[in-house]
FILOTOR-843821 format. One record per residue (C-alpha): residue in one letter; x, y, z. Coordinates in steps of 0.25 Angstrom, whole numbers, padded with zeros to 4 digits, m for minus. Layout:
REM residues N
code=A u=X v=Y w=Z
...
END
This chain:
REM residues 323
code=X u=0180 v=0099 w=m0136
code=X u=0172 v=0106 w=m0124
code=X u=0168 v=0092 w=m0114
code=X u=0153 v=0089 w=m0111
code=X u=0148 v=0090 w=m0098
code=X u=0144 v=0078 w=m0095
code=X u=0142 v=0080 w=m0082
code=X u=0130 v=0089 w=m0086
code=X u=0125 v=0081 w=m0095
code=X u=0123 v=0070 w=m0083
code=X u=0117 v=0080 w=m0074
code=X u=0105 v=0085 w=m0085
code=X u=0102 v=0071 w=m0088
code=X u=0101 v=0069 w=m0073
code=X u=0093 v=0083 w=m0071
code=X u=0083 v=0078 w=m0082
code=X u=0081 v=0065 w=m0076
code=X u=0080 v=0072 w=m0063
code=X u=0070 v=0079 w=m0067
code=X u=0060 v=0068 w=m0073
code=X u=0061 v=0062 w=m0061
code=X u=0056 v=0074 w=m0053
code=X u=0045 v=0075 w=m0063
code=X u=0041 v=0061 w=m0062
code=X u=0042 v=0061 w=m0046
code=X u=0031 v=0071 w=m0047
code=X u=0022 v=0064 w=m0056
code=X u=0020 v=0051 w=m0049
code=X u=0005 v=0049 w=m0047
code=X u=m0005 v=0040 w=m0044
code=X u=m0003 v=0030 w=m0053
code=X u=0011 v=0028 w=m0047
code=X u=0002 v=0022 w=m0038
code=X u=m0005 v=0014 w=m0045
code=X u=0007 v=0008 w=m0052
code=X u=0013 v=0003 w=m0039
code=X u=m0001 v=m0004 w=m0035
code=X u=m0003 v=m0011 w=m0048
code=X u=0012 v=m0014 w=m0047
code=X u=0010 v=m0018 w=m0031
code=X u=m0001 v=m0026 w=m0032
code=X u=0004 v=m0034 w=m0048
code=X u=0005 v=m0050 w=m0043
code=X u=0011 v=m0052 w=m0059
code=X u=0023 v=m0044 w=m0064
code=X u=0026 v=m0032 w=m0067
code=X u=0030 v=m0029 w=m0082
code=X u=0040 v=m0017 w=m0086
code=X u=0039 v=m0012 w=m0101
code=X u=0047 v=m0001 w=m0108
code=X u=0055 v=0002 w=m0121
code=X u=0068 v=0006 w=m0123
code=X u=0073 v=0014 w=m0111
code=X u=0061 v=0011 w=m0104
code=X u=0061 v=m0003 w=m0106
code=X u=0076 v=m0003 w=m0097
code=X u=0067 v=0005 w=m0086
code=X u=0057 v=m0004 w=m0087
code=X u=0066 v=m0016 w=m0085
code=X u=0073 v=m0009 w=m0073
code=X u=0060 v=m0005 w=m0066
code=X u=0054 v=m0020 w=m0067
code=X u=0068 v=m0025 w=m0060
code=X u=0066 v=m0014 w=m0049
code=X u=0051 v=m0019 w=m0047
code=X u=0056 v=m0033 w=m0047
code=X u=0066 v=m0031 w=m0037
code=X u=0056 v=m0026 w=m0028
code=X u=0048 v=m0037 w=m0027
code=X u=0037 v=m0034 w=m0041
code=X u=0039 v=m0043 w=m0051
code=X u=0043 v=m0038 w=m0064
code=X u=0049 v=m0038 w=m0078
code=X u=0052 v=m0029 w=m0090
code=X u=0047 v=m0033 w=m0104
code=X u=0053 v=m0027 w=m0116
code=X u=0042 v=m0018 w=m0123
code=X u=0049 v=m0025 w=m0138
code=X u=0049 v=m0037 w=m0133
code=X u=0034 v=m0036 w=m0130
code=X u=0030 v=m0036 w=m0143
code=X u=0036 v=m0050 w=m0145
code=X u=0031 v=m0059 w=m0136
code=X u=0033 v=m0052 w=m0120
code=X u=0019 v=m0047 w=m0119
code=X u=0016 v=m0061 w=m0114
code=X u=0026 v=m0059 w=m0100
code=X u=0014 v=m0050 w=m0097
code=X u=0002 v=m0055 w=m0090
code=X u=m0010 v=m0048 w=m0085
code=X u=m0006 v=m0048 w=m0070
code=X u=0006 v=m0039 w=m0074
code=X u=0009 v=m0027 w=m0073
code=X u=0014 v=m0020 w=m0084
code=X u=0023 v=m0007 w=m0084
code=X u=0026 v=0000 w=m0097
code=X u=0036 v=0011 w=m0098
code=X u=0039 v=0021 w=m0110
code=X u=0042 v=0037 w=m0110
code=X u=0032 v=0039 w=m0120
code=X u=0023 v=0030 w=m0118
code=X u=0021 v=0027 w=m0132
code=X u=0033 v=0016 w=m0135
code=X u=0028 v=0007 w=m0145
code=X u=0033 v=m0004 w=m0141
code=X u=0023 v=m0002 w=m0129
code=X u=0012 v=m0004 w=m0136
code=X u=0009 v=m0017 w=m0136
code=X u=0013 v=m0019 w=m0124
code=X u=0002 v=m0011 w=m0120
code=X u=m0009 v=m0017 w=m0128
code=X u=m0005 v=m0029 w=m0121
code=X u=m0006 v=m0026 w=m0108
code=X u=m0019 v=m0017 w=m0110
code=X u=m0025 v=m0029 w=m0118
code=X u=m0020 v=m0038 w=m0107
code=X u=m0025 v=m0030 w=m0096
code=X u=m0011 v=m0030 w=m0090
code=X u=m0009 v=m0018 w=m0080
code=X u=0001 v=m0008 w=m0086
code=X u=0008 v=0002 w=m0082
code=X u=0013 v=0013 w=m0090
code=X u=0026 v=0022 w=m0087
code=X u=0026 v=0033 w=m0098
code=X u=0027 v=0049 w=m0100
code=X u=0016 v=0052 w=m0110
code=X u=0000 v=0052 w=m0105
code=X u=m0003 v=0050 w=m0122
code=X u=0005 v=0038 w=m0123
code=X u=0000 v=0024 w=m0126
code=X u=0006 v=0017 w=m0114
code=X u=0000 v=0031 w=m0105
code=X u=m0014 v=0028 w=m0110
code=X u=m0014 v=0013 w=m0110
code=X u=m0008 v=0012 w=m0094
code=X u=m0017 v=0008 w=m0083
code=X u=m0008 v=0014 w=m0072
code=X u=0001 v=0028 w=m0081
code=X u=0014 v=0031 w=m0074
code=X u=0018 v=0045 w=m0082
code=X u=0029 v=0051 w=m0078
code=X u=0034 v=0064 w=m0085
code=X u=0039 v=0066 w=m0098
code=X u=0054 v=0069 w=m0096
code=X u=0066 v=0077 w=m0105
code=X u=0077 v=0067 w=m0107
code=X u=0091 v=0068 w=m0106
code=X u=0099 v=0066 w=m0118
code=X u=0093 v=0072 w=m0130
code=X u=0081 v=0073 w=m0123
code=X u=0077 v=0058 w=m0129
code=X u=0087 v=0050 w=m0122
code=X u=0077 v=0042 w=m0110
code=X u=0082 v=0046 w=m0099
code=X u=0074 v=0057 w=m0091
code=X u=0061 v=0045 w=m0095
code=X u=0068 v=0033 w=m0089
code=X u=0072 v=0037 w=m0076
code=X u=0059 v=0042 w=m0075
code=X u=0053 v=0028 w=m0079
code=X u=0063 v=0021 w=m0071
code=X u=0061 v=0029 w=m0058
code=X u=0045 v=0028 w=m0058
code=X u=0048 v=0012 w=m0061
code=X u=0057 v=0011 w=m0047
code=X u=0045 v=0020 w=m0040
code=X u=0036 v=0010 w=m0043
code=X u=0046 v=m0002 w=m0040
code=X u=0047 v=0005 w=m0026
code=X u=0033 v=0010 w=m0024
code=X u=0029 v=m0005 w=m0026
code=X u=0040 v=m0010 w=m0017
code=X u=0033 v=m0003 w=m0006
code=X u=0020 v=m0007 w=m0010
code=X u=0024 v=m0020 w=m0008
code=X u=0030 v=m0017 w=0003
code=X u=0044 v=m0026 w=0000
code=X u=0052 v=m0026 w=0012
code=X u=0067 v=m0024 w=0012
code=X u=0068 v=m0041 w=0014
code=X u=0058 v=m0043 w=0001
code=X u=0068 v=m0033 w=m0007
code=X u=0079 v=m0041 w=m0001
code=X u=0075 v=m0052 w=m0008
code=X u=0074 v=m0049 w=m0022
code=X u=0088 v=m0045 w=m0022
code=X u=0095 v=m0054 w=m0014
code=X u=0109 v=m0053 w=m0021
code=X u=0120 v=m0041 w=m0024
code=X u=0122 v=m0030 w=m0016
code=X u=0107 v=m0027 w=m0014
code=X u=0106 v=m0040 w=m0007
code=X u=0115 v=m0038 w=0001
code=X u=0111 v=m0025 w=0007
code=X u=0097 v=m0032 w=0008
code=X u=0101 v=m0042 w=0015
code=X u=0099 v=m0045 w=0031
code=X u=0103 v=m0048 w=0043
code=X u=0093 v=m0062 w=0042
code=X u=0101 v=m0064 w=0028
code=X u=0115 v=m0064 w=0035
code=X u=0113 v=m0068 w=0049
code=X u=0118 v=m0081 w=0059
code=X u=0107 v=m0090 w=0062
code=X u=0104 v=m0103 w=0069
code=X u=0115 v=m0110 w=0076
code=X u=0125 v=m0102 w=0071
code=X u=0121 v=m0091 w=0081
code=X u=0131 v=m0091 w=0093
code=X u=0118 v=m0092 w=0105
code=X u=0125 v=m0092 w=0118
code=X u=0115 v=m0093 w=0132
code=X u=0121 v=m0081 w=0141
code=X u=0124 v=m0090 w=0152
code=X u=0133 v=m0099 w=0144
code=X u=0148 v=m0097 w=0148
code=X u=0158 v=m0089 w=0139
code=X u=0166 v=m0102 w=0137
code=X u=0156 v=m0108 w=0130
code=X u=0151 v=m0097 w=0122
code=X u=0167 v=m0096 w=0119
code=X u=0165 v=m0109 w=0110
code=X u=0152 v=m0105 w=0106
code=X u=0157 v=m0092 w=0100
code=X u=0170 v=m0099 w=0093
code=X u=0162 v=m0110 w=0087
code=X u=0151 v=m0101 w=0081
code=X u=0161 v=m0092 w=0075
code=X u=0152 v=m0079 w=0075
code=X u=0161 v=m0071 w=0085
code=X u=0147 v=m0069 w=0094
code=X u=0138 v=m0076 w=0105
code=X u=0124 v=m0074 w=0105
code=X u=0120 v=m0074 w=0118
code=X u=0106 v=m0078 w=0123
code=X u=0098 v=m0080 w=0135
code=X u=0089 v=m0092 w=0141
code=X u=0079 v=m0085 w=0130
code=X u=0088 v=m0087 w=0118
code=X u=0086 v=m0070 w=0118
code=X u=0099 v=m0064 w=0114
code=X u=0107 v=m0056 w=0126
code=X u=0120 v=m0052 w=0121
code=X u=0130 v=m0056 w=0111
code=X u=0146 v=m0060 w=0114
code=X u=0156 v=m0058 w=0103
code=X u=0171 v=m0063 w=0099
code=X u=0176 v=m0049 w=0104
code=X u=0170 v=m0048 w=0117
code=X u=0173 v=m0061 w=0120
code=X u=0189 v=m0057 w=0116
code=X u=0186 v=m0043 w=0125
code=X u=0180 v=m0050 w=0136
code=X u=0192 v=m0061 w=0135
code=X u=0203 v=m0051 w=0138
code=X u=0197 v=m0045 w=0153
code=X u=0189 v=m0057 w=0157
code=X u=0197 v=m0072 w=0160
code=X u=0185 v=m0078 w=0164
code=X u=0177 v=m0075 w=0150
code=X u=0174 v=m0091 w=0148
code=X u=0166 v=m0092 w=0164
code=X u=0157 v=m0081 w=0159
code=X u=0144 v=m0083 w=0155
code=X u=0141 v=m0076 w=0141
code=X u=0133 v=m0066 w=0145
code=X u=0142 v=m0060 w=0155
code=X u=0150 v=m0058 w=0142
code=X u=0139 v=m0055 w=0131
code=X u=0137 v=m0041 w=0125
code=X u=0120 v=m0038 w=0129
code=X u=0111 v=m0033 w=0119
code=X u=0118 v=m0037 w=0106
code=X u=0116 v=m0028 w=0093
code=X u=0104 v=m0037 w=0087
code=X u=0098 v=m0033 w=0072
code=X u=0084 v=m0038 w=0067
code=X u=0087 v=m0050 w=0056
code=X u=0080 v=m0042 w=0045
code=X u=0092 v=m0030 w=0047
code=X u=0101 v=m0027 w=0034
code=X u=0113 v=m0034 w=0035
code=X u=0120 v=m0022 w=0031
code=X u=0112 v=m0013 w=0043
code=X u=0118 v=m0025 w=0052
code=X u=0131 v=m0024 w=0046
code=X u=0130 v=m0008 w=0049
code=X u=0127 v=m0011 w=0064
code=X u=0139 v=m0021 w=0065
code=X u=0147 v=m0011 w=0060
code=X u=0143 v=0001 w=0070
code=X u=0143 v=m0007 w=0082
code=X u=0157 v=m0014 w=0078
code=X u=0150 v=m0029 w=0079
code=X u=0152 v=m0040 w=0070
code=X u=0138 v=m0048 w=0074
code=X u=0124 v=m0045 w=0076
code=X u=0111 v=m0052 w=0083
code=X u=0100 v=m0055 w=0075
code=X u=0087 v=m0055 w=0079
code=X u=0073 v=m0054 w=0070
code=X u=0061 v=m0043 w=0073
code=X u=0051 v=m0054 w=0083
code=X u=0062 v=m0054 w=0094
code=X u=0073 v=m0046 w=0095
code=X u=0080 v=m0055 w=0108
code=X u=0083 v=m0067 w=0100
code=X u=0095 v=m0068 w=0090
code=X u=0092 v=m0075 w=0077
code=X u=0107 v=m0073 w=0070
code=X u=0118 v=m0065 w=0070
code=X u=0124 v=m0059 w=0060
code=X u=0139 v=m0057 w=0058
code=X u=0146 v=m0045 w=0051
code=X u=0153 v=m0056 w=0042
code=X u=0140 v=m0063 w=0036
code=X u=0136 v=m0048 w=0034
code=X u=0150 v=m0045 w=0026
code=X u=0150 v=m0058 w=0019
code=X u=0137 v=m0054 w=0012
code=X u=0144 v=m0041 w=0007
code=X u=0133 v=m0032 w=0015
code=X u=0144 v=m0018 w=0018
END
């Protein structure tokens, strides 16, 4: 028995899908805009609705807007019927999402948001279809050819879910989230950890090793055993930072100079420490430590880049799974 090639199987299912998407890429409009101002501006939630297949897109593009700072859920279209039309109120948003536009399911959906006067949104392929004609803002994107059989939805779903993260996206930037606010709706898992920052992880307060620049090494000997962080922050008169000493230069400078405890620290100090802003990724930090061969950094924030506000140690970073 002659073996199917799977393999091409795989790759005409991916060509197809390919393809819808090149077609609905080119058939974004105005609209599109519309939907990410409505969507912008919603002070409710917004409300995903599909059957079937696009009733799984529907609940993956409400998690998307949620994690992206709009508030959002998916409803079951069957469900509806029994009692969820009342988890829709007229300051919401309502998405609807069906290839043909015609589901039956939808329909009193739609009669309740038209008779409500609920915004809705429709995401469908057919210009004749109820859900096409009852939509204050249409999203249409291209009728497709599926894969399998030419029924199985495949070519239609990815099309629905890509234009659901375009708008998750487009509205992110409407909204002009920042890189902290995303940060903070996923706080856990590896995501969190790569959002996490420098102000996350870093030494503050008195546990920071401050040393004045005319204190005498002998001193900052016991200040740098009892603190434990293998640095000296040193300062001047200002409390403006002027250079760092660490475990290893001390132990270098031990081994030519007998004399290291009469010094003054800043005859020993490194000038210029590196310094990164507090709001820098932990794993950009981590990136600099590891080019520069340094296991500590200054922190400073954005207003004044002379004082030191932490300091953030190469195993706080580690600990907290950040590679």
């Amino acid at each position: 028995m002659k073996k199917k090639n799977y393999k091409k199987i795989a790759k005409d299912v991916i060509e197809l899908e390919i393809k819808a998407l090149t077609r609905l890429k080119n058939s974004i409009g105005n609209s599109f805009n519309e939907a990410v101002e409505v969507i912008t501006k919603c002070q409710s939630k917004v409300i995903l609705c599909g059957v079937g297949k696009s009733g799984l897109i529907a609940a993956k593009i409400s998690a998307t807007l949620s994690s992206v700072g709009t508030a959002s859920f998916s409803l079951s279209a069957s469900d509806c019927s029994h009692g969820d039309l009342g988890s829709i109120s007229k300051k919401d948003i309502l998405i609807l999402i069906s290839y043909s536009g015609s589901t039956d399911e939808l329909k009193n959906i739609i009669k309740y948001a038209n008779r409500n006067k609920v915004l809705l949104i429709g995401i469908m392929s057919k210009k004749n279809s109820i859900l096409y004609k009852a939509s204050d803002i249409k999203l249409l994107i291209p009728e497709v050819t599926e894969a399998g059989l030419g029924i199985v939805p495949t070519s239609s779903t990815i099309s629905q879910l890509s234009i659901g993260d375009a708008l998750a996206v487009a509205t992110l930037n409407s909204k002009n989230i920042s890189q902290k606010d995303f940060k903070n709706f996923h706080p856990s898992g590896n995501l969190g950890a790569k959002l996490r920052t420098v102000d996350d992880l870093m030494i503050i307060g008195n546990k920071i090793p401050f040393v004045n620049e005319s204190v005498k090494m002998k001193k900052a000997l016991q200040i740098i055993s009892n603190k434990k962080l293998g640095i000296l922050v040193i300062q001047d008169n200002k409390k403006n930072t002027k250079g760092v000493i660490t475990d290893g230069q001390i132990r270098r400078f031990n081994g030519i100079n007998t004399n290291l405890q009469n010094l003054t620290v800043k005859e020993v100090m490194t000038v210029n420490p590196i310094s990164v802003n507090q709001d820098t990724l932990a794993e950009k930090a981590l990136s600099i430590m590891n080019s520069k061969k340094i296991t500590s950094l200054c922190v400073h924030n954005q207003k004044n880049k002379k004082k030191t506000i932490g300091i953030l140690h190469i195993h706080t970073i580690l600990q907290s799974n950040i590679k």
